[in-house]
C-alpha positions as CSV (number, residue, x, y, z in Angstrom):
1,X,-40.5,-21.9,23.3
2,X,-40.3,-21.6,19.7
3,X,-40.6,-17.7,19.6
4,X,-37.3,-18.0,22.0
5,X,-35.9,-20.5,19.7
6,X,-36.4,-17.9,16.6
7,X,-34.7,-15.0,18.2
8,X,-31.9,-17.0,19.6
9,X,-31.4,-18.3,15.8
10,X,-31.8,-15.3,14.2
11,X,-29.1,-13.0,16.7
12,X,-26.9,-16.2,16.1
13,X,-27.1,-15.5,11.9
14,X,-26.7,-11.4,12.3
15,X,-22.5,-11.4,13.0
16,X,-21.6,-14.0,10.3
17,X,-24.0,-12.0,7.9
18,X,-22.8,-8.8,8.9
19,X,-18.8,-9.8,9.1
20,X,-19.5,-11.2,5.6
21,X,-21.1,-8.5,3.8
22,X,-18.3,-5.6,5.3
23,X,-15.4,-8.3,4.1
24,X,-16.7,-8.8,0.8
25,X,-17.7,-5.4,0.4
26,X,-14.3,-4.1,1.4
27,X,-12.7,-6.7,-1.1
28,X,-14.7,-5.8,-4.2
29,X,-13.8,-1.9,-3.3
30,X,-10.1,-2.8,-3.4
31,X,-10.4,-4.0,-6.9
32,X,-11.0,-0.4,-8.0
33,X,-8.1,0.8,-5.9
34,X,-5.6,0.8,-9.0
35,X,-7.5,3.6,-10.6
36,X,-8.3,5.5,-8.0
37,X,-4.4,5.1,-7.1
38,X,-4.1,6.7,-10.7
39,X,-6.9,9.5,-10.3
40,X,-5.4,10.8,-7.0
41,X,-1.3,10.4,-8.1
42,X,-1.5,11.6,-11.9
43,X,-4.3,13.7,-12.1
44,X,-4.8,15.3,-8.8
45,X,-8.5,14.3,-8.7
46,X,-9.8,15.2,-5.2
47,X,-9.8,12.6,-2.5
48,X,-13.8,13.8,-2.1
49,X,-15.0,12.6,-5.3
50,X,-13.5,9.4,-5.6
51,X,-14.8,8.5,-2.0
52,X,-17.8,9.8,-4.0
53,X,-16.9,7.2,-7.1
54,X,-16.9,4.4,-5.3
55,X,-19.7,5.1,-3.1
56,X,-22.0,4.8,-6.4
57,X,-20.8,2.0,-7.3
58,X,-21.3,0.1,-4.0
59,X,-24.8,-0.9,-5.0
60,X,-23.4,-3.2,-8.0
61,X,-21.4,-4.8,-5.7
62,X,-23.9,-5.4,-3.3
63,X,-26.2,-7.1,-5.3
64,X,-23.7,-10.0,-5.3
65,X,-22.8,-9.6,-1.8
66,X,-26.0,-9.9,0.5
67,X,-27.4,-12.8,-1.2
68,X,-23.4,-14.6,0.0
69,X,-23.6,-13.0,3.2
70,X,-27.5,-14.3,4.0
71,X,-26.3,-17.5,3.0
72,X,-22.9,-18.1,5.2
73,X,-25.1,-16.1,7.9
74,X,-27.3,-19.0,7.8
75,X,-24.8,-21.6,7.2
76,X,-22.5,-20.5,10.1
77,X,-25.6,-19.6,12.7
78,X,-26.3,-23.5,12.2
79,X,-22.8,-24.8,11.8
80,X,-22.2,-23.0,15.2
81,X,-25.7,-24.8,17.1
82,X,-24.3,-27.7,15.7
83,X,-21.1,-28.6,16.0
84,X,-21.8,-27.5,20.4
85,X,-24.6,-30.3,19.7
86,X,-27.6,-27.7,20.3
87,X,-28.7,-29.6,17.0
88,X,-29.0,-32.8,18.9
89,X,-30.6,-31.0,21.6
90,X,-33.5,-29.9,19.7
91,X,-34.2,-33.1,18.3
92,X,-34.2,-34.6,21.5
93,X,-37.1,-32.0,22.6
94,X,-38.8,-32.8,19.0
95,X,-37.9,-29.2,17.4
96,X,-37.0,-31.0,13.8
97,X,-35.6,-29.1,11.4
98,X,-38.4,-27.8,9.5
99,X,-39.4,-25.9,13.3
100,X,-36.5,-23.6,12.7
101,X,-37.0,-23.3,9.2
102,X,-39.5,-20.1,9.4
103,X,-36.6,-17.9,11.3
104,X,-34.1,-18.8,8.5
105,X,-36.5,-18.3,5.4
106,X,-37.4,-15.1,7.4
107,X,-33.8,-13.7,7.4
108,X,-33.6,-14.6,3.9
109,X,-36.6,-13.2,2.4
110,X,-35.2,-9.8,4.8
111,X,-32.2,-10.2,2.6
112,X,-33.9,-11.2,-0.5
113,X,-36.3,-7.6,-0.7
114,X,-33.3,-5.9,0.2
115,X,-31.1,-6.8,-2.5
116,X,-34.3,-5.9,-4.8
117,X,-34.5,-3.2,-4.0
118,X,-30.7,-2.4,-4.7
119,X,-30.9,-3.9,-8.2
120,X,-34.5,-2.0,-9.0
121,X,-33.6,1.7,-7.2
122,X,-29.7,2.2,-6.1
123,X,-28.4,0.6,-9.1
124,X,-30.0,3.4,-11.8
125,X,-29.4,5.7,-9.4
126,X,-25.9,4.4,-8.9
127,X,-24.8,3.7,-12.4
128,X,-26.3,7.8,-13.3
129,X,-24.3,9.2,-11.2
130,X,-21.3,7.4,-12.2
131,X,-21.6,9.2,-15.8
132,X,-22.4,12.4,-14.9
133,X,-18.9,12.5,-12.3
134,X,-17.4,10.9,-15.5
135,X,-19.0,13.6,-17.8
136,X,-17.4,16.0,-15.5
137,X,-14.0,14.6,-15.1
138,X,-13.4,14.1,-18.7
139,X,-14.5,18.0,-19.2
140,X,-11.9,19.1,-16.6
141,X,-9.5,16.9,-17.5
142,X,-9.3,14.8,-20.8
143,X,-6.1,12.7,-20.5
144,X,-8.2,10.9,-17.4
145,X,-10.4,8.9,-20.4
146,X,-7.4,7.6,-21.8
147,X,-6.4,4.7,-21.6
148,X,-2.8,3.4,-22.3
149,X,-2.1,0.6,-24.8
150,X,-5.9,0.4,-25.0
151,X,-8.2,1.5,-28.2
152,X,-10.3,4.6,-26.9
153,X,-13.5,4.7,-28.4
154,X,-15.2,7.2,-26.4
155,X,-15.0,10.0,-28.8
156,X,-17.9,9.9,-32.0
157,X,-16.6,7.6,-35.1
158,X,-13.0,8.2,-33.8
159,X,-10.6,5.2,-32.3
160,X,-7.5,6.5,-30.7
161,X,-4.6,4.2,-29.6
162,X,-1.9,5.8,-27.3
163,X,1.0,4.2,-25.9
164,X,2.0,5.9,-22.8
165,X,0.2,9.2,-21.4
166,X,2.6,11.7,-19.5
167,X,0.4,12.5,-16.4
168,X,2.3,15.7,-15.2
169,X,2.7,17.9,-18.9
170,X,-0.5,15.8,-20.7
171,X,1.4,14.9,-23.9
172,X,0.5,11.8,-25.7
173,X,3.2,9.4,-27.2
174,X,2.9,7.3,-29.7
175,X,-0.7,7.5,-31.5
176,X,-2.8,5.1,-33.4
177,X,-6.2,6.9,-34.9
178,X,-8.8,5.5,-36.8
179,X,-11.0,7.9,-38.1
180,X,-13.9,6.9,-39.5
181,X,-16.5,10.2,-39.2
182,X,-16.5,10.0,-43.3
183,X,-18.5,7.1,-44.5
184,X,-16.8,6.8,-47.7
185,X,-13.0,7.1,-46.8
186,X,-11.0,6.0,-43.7
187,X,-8.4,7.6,-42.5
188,X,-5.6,6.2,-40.1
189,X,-3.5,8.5,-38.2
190,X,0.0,7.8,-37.0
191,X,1.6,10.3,-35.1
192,X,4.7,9.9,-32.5
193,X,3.3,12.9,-30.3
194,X,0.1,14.7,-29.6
195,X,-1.6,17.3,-27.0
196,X,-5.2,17.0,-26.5
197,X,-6.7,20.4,-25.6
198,X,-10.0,21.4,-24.5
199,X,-12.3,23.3,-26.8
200,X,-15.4,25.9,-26.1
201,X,-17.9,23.3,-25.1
202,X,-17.3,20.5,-22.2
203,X,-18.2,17.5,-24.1
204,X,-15.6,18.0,-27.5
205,X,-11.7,18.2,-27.9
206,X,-8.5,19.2,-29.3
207,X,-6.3,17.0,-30.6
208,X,-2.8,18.3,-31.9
209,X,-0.6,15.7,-33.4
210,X,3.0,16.6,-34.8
211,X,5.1,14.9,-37.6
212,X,3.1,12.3,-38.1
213,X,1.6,10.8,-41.3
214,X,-2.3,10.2,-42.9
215,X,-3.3,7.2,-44.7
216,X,-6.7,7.7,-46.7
217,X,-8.5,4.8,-48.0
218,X,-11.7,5.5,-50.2
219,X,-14.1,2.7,-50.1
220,X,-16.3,4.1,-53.3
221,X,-13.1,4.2,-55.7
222,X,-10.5,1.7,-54.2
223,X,-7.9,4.0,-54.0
224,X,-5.6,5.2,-51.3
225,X,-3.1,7.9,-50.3
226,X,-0.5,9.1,-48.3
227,X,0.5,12.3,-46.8
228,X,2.8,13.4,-44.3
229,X,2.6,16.6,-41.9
230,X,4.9,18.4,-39.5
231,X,1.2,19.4,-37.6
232,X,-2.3,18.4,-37.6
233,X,-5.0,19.4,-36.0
234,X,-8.5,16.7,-35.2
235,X,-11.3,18.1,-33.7
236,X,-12.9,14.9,-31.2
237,X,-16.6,15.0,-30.0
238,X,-16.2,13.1,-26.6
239,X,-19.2,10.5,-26.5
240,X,-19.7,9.2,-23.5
241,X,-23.0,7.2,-24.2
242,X,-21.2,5.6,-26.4
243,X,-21.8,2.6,-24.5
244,X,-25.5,3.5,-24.0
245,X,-28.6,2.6,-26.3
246,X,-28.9,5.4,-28.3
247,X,-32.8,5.0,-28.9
248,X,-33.8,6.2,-25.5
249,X,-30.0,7.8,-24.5
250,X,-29.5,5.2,-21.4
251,X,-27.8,2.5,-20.6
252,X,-29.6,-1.0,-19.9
253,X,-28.1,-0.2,-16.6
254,X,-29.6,3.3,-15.7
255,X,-33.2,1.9,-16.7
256,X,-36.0,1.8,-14.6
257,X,-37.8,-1.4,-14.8
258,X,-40.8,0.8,-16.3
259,X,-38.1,2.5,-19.3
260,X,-36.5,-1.0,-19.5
261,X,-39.8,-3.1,-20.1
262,X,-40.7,0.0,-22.6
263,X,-37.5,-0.5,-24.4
264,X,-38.2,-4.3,-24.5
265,X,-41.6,-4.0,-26.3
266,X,-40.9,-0.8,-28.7
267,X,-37.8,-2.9,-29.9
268,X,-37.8,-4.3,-32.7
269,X,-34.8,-6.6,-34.0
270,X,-33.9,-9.4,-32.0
271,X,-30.0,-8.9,-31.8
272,X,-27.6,-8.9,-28.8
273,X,-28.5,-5.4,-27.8
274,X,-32.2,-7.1,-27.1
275,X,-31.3,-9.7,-25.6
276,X,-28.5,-7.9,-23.4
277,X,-31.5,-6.0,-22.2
278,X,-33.2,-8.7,-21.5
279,X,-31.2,-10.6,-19.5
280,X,-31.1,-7.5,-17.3
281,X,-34.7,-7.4,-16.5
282,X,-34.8,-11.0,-15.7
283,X,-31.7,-10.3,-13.6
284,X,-33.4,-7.7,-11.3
285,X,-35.6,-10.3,-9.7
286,X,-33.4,-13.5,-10.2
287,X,-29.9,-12.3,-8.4
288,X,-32.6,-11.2,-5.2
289,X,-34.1,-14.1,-4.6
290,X,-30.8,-16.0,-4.8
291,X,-30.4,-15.3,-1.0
292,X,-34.0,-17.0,-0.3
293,X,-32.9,-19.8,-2.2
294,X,-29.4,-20.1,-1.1
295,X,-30.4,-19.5,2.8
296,X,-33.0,-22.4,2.1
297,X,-29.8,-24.6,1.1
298,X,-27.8,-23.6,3.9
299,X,-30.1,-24.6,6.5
300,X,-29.8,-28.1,5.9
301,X,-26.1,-28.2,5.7
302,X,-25.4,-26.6,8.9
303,X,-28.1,-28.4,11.0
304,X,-26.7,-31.6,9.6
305,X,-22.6,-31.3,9.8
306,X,-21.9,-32.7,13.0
307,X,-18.7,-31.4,15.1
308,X,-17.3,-29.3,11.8
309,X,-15.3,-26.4,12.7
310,X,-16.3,-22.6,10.9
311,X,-13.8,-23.6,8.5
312,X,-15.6,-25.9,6.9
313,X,-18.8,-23.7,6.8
314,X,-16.8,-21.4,5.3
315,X,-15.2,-23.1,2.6
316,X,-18.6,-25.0,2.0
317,X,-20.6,-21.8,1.3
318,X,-17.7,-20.2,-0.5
319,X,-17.9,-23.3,-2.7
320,X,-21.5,-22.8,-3.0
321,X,-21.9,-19.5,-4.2
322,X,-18.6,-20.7,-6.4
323,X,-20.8,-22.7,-8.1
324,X,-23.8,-20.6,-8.4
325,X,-21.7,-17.8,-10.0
326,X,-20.9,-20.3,-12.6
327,X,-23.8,-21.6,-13.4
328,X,-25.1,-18.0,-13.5
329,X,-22.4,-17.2,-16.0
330,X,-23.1,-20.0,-18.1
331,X,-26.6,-19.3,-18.4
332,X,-25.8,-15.4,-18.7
333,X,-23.5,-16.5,-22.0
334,X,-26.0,-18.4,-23.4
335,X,-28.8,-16.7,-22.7
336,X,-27.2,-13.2,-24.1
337,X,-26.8,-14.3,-28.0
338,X,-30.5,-15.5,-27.5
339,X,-28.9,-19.6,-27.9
340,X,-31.0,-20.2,-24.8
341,X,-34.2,-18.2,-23.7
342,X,-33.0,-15.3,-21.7
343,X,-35.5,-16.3,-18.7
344,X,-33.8,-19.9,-18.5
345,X,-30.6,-18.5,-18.3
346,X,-31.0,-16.0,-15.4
347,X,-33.7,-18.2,-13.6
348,X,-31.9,-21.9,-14.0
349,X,-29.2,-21.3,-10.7
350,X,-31.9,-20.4,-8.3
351,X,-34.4,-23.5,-9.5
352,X,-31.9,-25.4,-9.6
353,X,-30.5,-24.7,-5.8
354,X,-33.8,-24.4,-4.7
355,X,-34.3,-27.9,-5.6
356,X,-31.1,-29.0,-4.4
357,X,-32.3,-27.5,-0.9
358,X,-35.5,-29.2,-1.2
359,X,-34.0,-32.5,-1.0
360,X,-31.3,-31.7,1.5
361,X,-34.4,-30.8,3.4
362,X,-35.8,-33.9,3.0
363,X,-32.9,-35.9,3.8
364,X,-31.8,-33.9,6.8
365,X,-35.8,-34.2,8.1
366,X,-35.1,-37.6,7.6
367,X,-31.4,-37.9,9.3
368,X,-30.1,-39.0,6.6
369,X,-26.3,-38.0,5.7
370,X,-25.4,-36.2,2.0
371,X,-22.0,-37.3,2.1
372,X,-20.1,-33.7,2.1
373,X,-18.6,-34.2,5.7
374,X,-16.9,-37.4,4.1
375,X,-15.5,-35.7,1.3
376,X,-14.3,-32.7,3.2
377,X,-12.4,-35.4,5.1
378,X,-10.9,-37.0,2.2
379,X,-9.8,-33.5,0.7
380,X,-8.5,-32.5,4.1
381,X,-6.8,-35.6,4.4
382,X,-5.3,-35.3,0.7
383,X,-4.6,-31.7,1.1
384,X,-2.2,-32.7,4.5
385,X,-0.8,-35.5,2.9
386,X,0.5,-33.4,-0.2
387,X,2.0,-30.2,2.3
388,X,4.0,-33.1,4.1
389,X,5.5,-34.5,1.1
390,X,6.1,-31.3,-0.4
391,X,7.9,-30.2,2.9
392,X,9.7,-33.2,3.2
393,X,11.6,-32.8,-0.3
394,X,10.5,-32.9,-4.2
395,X,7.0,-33.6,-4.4
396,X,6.2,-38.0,-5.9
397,X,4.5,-37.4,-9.6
């Protein structure tokens, strides 16, 4: 009976989980349609390598998303046995709740080694291939790494300010540039117009700016001067690791967890960079076994909620991850200017929600009550009682 029991639970948690991981999937894609709105209108980038764009970047996204969708899988697979009073059923036979624990922690710890290995393989992989399609889009077209109203820093000791870029004849309006190549004098460039052109390699540009004006400031002697020109040329080395660590040519986020834990122990200062890196490593284990931890809290709630409509599972895991997102950030924060150990920081959500499961366990074991149906009531309740008012006339203070 308990075999049947653990099949019937477990096809009940596959269409919640997979309904949640395609809608949240689809939702985090849509955040990235502004610029691909923008590569495919103004600069004619084919429709092929933006599907390709945001294919790469689905495992980031998904390293977020399973762990939410094994939760409200389990959440909803037991919010649904409960609320058509197969809950009270089982306890009736003497199944308690830690009998249909195993098939739950099972779909979890399914979820939990697949989101590792997302974060350990398809992220790298993802994240490289982002930067070599942007290593190739700059080269064919330059304008596509500028930003407007935005200071560009992806070209080497050079910060370039443009106001508006004119997709269809490339020319630049407007320009702020802070060049700062020379160690001893800075330069700032203001310029109402500019072309950027390509030059014989891929990775280094052009820039032509007309009547515009130079402003050099040298550091050694404390002097500074002015000049004005009808046209001026600046040569631009595009640096598109400028983001990356320099001592090994990656990004934190391209690493291996072999190059990352080398990084770790050849570096030496103990600076943000560091502790950036760390928080990373840490990352690649803690965000996976959030699903084990948050399925383990979601069992209890949903064998224990009564007649509660999907609604309410809904909002409730919603809420949930809600909060595990923030304390995640917190800890991130903290843990990334090295205030708080960098291991405490990533690894505080999921001990804390594991223990927070533990004893919503215990108490649903127990049938004992945790007092959330009673304040979803109350909010409900509220929540009505402010739409009438507000529909009825001016809202009471």
């Amino acid at each position: 009976m308990n075999a049947t029991i653990h099949r019937y639970l477990i096809r009940e948690m596959i269409p919640p989980f997979s309904i949640t991981l395609i809608f949240f999937l689809f939702i985090f894609l849509m955040t990235k349609l502004l610029e691909v709105t923008n590569f495919v209108v103004n600069y004619d980038v084919d429709v092929w390598i933006i599907g390709l764009m945001l294919l790469y970047s689905v495992p980031f996204f998904l390293q977020f998303v399973i762990p939410m969708a094994v939760m409200m899988g389990v959440l909803l697979a037991f919010l649904r046995l409960s609320s058509d009073n197969e809950t009270v059923a089982m306890k009736a036979c003497g199944i308690s709740v830690y009998k249909v624990l195993s098939p739950a922690l099972g779909f979890s710890l399914l979820g939990t080694l697949v989101t590792a290995w997302v974060t350990v393989y398809a992220m790298p992989w993802g994240s490289s291939a982002i930067k070599q399609m942007a290593i190739k889009l700059a080269a064919s077209s330059l304008e596509i790494g500028l930003k407007e109203r935005s200071f560009n820093d992806q070209f080497e000791d050079v910060v370039v300010y443009v106001s508006k870029v004119d997709p269809h004849s490339g020319a630049l309006q407007h320009l702020f540039i802070e060049d700062r190549r020379n160690p001893k004098v800075i330069s700032t460039i203001i310029a109402p117009e500019g072309r950027l052109h390509k030059s014989a390699t891929a990775l280094s540009a052009h820039l032509q700016l007309t009547d515009g004006s130079i402003t050099q400031v040298d550091l050694a002697t404390r002097s500074a001067n002015a000049v004005h020109f009808d046209r001026y040329d600046l040569r631009l080395n595009l640096q598109l690791d400028s983001v990356a660590e320099k001592e090994n040519g990656k990004h934190r986020s391209e690493m291996s967890l072999t190059e990352m834990r080398d990084y770790l122990n050849t570096y030496e200062k103990r600076d943000s960079r560091y502790y950036r890196t760390l928080m990373d490593y840490h990352k690649k284990f803690s965000i996976p076994l959030a699903g084990l931890v948050l399925g383990l809290l979601a069992v209890p709630l949903g064998f224990q909620s009564g007649g509660a409509r999907r609604s309410y599972g809904v909002g409730l895991g919603l809420m949930l991850f809600l909060l595990y997102y923030v304390v995640l950030t917190a800890g991130w924060t903290y843990g990334k200017t090295g205030a708080v150990p960098p291991m405490i920081g990533m690894w505080a959500p999921n001990v804390l929600f594991a223990l927070l499961g533990a004893f919503f366990l215990r108490r649903c074991a127990n049938d004992r009550g945790f007092g959330l149906d009673q304040l979803y009531v109350w909010a409900s309740h509220l929540w009505r009682r402010r739409v009438r008012r507000i529909r009825g006339g001016r809202p009471r203070p």
